[in-house]
C-alpha positions in Angstrom: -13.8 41.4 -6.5 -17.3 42.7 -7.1 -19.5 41.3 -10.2 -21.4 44.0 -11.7 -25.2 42.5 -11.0 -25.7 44.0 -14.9 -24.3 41.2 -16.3 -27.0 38.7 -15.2 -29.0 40.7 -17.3 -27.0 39.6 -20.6 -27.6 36.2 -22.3 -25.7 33.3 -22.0 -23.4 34.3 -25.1 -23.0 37.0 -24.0 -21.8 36.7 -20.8 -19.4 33.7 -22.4 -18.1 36.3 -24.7 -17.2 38.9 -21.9 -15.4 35.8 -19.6 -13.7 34.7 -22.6 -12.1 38.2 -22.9 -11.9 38.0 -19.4 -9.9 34.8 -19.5 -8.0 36.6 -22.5 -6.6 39.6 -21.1 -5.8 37.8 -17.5 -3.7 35.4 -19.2 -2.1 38.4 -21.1 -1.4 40.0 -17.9 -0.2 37.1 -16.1 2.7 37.1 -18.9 3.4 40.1 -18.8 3.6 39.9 -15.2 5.6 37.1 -15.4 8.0 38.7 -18.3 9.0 42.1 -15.4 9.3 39.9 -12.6 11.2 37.4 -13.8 12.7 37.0 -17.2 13.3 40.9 -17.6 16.9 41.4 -16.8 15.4 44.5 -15.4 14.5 42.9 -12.0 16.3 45.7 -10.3 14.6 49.0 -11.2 15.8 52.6 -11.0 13.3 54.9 -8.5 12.1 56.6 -11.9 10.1 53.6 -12.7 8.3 53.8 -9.0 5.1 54.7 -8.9 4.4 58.8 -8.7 2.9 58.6 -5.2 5.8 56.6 -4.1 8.4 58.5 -2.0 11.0 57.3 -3.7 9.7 58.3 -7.5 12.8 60.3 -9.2 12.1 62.0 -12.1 13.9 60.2 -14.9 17.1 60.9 -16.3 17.7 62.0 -20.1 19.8 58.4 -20.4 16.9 56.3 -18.9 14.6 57.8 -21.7 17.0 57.3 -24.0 17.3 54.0 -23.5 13.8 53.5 -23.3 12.8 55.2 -26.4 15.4 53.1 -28.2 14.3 50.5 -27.3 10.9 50.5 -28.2 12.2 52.3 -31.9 14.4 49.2 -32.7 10.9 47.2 -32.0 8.6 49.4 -34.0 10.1 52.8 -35.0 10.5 56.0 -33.7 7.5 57.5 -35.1 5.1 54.5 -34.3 6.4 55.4 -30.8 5.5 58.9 -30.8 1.8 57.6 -31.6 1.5 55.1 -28.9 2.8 58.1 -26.8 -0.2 60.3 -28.5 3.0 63.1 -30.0 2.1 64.5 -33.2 4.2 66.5 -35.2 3.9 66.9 -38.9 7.2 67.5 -39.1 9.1 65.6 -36.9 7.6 63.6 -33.5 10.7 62.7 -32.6 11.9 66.5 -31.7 9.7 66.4 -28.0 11.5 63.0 -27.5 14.7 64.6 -27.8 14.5 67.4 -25.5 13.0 65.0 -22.5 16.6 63.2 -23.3 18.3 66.3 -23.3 16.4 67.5 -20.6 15.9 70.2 -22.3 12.0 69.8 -20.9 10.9 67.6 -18.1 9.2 64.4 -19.2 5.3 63.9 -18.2 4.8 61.3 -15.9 1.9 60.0 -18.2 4.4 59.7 -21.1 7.4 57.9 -18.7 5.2 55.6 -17.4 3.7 54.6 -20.7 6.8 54.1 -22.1 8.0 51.8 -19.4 4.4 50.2 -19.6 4.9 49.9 -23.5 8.8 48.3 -23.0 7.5 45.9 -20.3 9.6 47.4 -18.0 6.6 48.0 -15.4 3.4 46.1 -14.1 0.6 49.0 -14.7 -2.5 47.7 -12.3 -5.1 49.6 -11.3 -4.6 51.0 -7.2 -7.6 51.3 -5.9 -7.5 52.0 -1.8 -8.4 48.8 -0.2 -11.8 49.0 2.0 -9.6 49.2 5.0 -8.1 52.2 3.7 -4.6 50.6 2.8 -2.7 51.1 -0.4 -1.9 48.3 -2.1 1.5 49.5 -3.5 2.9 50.1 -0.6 3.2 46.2 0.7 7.2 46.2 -0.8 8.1 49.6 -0.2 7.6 50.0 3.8 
């Protein structure tokens, strides 16, 4: 992990503000880590919620969003969902939802993977290429 030399720069509150949200947000992660590998009855996943550059991504079925989407609605609602999804409609959000279920229209990949990220149904990290030129996500799926 590389420290960005910048925050040297900052004084000492600040720089115990910014490792105090550190601390935060890696103990938020670690739970939610925690919650999809091991209290999630999900622990075996359908291909849709692989990774795009994964060879094994599928493109999610209607019934998968479905379930998803309901999901998340019984937690907050169906509109609050179209928000976090960034949908608007001034008459109804909800009708994009429907066709992906329907599969009337193909569902972005953005949009899946947000909802799966949203349900806690996926671990979302950030893949960068190791120096070595390795990608990280593929240690399980070899």
């Amino acid at each position: 992990m590389r420290i960005n030399p910048r925050l040297f720069d900052e004084d000492t509150a600040t720089q115990k503000e910014i490792l105090e949200h550190f601390e935060y947000e890696s103990e938020l992660s670690r739970r939610h880590c925690s919650y999809v590998h091991f209290m999630s009855e999900l622990f075996k996943s359908p291909d849709s919620y692989r990774s795009i550059d994964d060879p094994k991504y599928r493109q999610p079925t209607g019934n998968e969003i479905k379930e998803v989407f309901e999901h998340l609605a019984s937690l907050h609602s169906k509109s609050v969902v179209c928000k976090m999804l960034g949908i608007k409609s001034k008459t109804n959000p909800t009708q994009t939802i429907n066709r992906w279920i329907s599969e009337e229209s193909e569902i972005p990949y953005s949009a899946w993977r947000m909802l799966l990220i949203l349900d806690g149904r996926v671990v979302q990290t950030n893949r960068l290429i190791t120096a070595d030129g390795d990608k990280p996500w593929t240690k399980f799926y070899e």
